[in-house]
PyMOL CGO cylinders between C-alpha atoms (Angstrom):
from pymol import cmd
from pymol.cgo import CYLINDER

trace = [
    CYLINDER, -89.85, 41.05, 138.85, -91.26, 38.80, 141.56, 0.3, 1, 1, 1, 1, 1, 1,
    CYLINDER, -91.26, 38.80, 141.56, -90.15, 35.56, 140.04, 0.3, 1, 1, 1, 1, 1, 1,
    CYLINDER, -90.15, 35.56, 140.04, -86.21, 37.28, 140.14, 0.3, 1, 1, 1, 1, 1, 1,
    CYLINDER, -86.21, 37.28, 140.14, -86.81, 38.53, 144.00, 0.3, 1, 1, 1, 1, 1, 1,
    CYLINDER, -86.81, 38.53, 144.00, -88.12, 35.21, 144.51, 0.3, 1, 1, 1, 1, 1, 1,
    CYLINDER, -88.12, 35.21, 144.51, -84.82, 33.35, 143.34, 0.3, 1, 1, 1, 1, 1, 1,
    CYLINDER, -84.82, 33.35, 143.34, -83.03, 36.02, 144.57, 0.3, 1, 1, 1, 1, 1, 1,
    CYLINDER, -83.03, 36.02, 144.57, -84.15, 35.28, 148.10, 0.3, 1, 1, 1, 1, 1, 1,
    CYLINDER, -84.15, 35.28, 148.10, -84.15, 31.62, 147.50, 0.3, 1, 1, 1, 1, 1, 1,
    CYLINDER, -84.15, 31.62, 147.50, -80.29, 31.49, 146.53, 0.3, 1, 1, 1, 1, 1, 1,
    CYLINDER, -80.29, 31.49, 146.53, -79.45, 33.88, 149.92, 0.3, 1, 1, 1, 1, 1, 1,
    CYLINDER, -79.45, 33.88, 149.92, -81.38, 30.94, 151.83, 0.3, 1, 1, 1, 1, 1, 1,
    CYLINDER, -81.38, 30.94, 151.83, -80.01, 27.89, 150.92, 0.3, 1, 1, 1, 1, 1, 1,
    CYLINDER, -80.01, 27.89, 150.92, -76.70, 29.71, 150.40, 0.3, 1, 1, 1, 1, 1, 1,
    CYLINDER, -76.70, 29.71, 150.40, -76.63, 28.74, 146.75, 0.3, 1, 1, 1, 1, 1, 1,
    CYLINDER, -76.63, 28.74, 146.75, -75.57, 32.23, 144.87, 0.3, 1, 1, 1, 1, 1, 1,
    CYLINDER, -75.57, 32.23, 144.87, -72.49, 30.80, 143.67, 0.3, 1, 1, 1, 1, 1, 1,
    CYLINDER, -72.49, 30.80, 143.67, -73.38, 27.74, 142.08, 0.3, 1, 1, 1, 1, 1, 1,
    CYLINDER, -73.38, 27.74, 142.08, -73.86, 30.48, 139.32, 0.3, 1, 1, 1, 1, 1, 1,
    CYLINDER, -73.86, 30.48, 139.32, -70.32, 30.84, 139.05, 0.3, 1, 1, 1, 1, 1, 1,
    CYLINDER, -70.32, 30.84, 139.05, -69.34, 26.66, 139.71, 0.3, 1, 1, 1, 1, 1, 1,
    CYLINDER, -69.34, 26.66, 139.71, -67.57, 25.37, 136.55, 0.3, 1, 1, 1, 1, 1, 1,
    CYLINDER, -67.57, 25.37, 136.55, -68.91, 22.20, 137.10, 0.3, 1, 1, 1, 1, 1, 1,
    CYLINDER, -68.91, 22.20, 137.10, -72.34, 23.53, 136.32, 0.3, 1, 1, 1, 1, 1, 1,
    CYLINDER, -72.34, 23.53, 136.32, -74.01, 22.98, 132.63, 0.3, 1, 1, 1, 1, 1, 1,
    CYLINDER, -74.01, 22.98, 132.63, -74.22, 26.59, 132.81, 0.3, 1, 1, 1, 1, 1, 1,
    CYLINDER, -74.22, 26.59, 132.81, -74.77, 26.87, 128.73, 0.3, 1, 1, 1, 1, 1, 1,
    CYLINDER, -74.77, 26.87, 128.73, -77.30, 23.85, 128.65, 0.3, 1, 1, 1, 1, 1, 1,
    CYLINDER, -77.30, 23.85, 128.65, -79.51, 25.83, 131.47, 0.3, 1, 1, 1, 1, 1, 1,
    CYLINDER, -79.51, 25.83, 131.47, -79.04, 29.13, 129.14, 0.3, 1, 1, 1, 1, 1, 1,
    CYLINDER, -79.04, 29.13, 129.14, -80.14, 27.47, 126.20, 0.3, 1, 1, 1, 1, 1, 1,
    CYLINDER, -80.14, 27.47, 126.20, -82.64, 26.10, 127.88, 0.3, 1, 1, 1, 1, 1, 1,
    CYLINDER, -82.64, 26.10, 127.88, -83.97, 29.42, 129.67, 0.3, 1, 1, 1, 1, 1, 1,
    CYLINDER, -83.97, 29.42, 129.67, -84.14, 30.48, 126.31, 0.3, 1, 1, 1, 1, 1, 1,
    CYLINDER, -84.14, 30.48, 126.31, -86.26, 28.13, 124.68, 0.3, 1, 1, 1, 1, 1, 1,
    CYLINDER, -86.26, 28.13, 124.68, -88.66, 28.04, 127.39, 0.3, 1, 1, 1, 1, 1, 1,
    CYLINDER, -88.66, 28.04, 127.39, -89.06, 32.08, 126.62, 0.3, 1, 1, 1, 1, 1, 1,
    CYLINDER, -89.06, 32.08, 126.62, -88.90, 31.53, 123.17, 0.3, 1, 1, 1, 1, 1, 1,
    CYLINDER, -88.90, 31.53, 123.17, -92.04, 28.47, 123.51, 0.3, 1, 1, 1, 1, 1, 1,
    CYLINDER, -92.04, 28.47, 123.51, -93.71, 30.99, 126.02, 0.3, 1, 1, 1, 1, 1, 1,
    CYLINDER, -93.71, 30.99, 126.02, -93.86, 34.15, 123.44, 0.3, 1, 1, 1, 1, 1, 1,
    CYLINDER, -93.86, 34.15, 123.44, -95.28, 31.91, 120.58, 0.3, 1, 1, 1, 1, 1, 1,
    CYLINDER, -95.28, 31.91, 120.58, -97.71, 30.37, 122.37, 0.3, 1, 1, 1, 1, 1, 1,
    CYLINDER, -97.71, 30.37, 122.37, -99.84, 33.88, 122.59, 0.3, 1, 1, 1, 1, 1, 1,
    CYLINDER, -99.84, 33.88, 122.59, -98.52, 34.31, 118.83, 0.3, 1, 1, 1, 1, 1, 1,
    CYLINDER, -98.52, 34.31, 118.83, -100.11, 31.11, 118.06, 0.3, 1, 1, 1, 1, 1, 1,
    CYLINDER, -100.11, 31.11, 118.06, -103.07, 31.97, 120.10, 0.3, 1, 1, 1, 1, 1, 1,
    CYLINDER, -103.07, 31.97, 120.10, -104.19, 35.35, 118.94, 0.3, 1, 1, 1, 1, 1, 1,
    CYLINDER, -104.19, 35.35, 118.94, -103.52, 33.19, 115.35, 0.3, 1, 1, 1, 1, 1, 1,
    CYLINDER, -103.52, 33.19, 115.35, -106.59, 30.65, 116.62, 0.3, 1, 1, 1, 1, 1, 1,
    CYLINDER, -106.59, 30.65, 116.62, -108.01, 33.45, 118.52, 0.3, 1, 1, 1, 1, 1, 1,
    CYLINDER, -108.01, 33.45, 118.52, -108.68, 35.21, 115.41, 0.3, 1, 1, 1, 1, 1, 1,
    CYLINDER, -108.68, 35.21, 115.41, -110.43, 32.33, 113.64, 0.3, 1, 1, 1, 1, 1, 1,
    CYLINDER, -110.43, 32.33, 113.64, -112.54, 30.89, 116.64, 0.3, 1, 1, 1, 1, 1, 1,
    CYLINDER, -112.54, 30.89, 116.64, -115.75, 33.15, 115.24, 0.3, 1, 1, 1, 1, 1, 1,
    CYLINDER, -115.75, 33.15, 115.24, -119.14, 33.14, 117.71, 0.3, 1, 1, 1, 1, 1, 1,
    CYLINDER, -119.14, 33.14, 117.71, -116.80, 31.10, 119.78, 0.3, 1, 1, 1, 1, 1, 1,
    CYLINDER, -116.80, 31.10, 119.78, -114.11, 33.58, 120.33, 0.3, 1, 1, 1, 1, 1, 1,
    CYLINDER, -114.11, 33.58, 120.33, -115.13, 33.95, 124.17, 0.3, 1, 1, 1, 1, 1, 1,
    CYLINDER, -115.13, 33.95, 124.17, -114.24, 30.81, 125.04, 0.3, 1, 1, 1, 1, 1, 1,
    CYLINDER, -114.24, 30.81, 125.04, -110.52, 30.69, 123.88, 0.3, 1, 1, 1, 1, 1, 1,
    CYLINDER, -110.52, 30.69, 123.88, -108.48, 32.05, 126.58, 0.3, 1, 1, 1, 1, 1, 1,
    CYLINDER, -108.48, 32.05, 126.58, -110.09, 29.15, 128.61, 0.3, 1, 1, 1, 1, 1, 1,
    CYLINDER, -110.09, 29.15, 128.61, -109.56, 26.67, 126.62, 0.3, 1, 1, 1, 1, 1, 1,
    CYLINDER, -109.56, 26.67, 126.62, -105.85, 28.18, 126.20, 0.3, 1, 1, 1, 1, 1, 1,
    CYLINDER, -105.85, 28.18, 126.20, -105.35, 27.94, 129.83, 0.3, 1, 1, 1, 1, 1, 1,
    CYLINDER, -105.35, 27.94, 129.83, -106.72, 25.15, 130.42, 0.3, 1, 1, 1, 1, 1, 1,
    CYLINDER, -106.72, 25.15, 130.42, -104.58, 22.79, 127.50, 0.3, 1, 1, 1, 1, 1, 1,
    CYLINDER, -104.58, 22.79, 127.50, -101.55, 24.90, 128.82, 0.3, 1, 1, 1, 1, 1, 1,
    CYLINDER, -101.55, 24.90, 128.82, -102.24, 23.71, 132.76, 0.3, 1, 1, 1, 1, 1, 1,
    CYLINDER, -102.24, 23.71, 132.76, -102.65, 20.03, 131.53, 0.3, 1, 1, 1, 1, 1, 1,
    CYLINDER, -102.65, 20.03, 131.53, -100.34, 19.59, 129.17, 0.3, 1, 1, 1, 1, 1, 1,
    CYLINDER, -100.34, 19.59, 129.17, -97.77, 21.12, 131.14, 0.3, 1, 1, 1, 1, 1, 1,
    CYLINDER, -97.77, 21.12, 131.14, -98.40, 18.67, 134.34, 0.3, 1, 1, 1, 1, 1, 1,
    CYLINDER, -98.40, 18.67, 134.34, -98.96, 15.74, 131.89, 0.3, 1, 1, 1, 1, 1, 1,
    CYLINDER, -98.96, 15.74, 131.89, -95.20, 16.78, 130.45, 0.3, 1, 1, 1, 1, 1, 1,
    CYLINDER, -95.20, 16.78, 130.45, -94.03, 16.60, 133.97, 0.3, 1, 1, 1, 1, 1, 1,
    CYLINDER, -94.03, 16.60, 133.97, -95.44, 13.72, 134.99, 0.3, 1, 1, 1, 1, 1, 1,
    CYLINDER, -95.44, 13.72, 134.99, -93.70, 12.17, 132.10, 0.3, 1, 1, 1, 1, 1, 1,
    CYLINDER, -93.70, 12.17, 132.10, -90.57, 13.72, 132.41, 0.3, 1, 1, 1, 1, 1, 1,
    CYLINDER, -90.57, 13.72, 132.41, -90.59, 12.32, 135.91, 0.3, 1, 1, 1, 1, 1, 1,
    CYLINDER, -90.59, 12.32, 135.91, -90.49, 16.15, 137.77, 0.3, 1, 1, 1, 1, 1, 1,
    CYLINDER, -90.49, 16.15, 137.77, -92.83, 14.89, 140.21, 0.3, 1, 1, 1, 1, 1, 1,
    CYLINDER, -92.83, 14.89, 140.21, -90.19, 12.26, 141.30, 0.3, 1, 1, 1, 1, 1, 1,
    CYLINDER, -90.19, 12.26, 141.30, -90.21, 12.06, 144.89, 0.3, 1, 1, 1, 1, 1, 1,
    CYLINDER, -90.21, 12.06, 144.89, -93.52, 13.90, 145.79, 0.3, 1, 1, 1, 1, 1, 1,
    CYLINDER, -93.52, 13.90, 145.79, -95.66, 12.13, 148.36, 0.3, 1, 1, 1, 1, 1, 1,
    CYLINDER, -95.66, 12.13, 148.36, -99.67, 10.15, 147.34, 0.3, 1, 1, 1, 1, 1, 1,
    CYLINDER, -99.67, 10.15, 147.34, -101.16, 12.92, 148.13, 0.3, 1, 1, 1, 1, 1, 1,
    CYLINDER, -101.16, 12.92, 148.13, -99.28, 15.44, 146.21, 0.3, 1, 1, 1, 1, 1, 1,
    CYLINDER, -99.28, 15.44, 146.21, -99.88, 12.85, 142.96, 0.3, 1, 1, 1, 1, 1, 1,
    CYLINDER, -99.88, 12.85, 142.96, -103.48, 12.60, 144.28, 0.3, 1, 1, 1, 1, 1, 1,
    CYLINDER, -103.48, 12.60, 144.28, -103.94, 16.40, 144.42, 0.3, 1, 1, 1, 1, 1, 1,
    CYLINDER, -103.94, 16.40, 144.42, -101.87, 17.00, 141.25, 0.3, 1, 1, 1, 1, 1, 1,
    CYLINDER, -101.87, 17.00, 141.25, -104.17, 14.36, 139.35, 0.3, 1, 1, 1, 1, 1, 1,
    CYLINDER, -104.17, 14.36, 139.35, -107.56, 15.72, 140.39, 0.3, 1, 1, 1, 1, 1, 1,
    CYLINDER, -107.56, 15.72, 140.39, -106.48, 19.06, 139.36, 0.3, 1, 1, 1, 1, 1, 1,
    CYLINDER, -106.48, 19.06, 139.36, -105.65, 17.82, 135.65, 0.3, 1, 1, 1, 1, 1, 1,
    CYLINDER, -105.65, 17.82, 135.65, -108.86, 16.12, 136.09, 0.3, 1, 1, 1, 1, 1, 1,
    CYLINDER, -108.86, 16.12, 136.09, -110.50, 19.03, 137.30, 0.3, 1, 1, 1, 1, 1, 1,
    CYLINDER, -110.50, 19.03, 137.30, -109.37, 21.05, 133.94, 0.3, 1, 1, 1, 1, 1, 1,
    CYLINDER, -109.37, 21.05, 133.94, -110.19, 18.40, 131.53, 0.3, 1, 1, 1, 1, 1, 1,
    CYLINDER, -110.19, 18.40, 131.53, -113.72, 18.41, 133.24, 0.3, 1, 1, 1, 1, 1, 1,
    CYLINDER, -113.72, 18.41, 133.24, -113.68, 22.51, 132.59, 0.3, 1, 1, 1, 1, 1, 1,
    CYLINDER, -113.68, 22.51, 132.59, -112.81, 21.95, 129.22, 0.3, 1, 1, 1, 1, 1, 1,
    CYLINDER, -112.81, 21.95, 129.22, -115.98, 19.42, 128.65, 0.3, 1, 1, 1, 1, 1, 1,
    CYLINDER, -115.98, 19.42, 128.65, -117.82, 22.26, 130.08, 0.3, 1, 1, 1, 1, 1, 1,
    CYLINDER, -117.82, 22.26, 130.08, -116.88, 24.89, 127.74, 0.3, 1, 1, 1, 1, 1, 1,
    CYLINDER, -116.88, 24.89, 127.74, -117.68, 22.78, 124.79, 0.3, 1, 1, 1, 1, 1, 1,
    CYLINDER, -117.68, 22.78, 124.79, -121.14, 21.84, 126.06, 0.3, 1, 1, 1, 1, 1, 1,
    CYLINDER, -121.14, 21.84, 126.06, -121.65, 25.49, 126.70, 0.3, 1, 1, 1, 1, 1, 1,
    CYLINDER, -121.65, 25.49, 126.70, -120.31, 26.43, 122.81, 0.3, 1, 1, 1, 1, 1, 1,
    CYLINDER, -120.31, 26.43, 122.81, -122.89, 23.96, 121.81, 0.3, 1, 1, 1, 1, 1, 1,
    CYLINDER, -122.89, 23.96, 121.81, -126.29, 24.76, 123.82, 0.3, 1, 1, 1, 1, 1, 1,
    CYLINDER, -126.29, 24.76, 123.82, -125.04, 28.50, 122.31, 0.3, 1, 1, 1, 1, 1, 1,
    CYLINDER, -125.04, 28.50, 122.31, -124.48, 27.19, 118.95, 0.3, 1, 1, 1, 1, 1, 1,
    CYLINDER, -124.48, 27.19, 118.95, -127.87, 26.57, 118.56, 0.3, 1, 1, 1, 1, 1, 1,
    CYLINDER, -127.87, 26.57, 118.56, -130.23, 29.22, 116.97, 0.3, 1, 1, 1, 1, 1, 1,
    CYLINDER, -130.23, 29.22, 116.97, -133.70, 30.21, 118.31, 0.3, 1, 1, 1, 1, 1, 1,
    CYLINDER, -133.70, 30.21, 118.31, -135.67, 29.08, 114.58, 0.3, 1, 1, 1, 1, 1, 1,
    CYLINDER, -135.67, 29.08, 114.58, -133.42, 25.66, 114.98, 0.3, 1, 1, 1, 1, 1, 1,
    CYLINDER, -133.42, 25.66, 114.98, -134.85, 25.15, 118.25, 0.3, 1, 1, 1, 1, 1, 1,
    CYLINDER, -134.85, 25.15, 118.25, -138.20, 26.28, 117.67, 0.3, 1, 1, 1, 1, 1, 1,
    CYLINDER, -138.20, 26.28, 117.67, -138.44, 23.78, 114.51, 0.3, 1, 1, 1, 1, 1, 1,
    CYLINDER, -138.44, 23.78, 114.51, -137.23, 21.26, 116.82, 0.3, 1, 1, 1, 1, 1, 1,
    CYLINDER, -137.23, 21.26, 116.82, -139.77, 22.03, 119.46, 0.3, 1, 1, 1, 1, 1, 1,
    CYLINDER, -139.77, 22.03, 119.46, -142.97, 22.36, 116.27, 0.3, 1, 1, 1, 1, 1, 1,
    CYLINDER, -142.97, 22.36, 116.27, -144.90, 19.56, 116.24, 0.3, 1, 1, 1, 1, 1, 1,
    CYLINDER, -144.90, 19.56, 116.24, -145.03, 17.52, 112.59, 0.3, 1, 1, 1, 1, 1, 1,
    CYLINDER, -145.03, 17.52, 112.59, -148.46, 17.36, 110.49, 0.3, 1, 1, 1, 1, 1, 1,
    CYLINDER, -148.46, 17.36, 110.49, -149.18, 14.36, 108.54, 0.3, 1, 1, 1, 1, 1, 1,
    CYLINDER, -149.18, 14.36, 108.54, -149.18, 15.31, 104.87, 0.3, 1, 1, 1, 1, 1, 1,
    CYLINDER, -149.18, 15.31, 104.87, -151.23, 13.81, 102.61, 0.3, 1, 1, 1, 1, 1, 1,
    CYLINDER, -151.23, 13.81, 102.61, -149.61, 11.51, 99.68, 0.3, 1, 1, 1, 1, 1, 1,
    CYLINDER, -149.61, 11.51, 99.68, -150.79, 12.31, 96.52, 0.3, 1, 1, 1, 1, 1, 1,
]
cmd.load_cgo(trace, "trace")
């Protein structure tokens, strides 16, 4: 509901309602399109309640590591599909440090899910100290 106000108010702005209606338009390419990006966006949770469902003692940390692959490689896509074309150093500089920023998250997560991976009597061994045995 926002995102239609949004573009609602958007096309009243800049006066561009009827480029809806402008033959010249690929108005079936943008359709097909629309529809593809809704049809990627609903498996994407089908996918992930598919990994969510297998992730174990480590089911906590998937929505975050959904998030985070879906924020970076969504800017990396752009980047590479040139969307960014245009936008000033610091906009690149600001849109890199944020991928940055969520790659660094992601390190995070998986050095938490292994400090928790490891059991009390693993780290108590660990911490034991070791008596000499005796050969025989």
């Amino acid at each position: 509901t926002t995102n239609a106000i949004w573009c609602v108010y958007l096309n009243l702005k800049n006066k561009t309602y009827t480029d809806y209606l402008n033959p010249s338009y690929p108005a079936l390419r943008n359709v097909l399109f629309c529809a593809l990006a809704g049809t990627t966006w609903y498996f994407q949770f089908f996918f992930y309640g598919m990994g969510d469902s297998q992730m174990g003692a480590y089911r906590f940390s998937g929505w975050t590591l959904h998030m985070a692959f879906i924020i970076a490689f969504s800017s990396m896509w752009g980047l590479l599909l040139h969307e960014w074309r245009g936008a000033n150093k610091l906009t690149m500089r600001t849109v890199q440090l944020g991928i940055l920023a969520v790659v660094l998250s992601t390190v995070v997560v998986g050095y938490g899910n292994y400090l928790g991976s490891e059991t009390p009597a693993t780290t108590q061994a660990a911490k034991a100290p070791v008596r000499a045995v005796a050969a025989e």
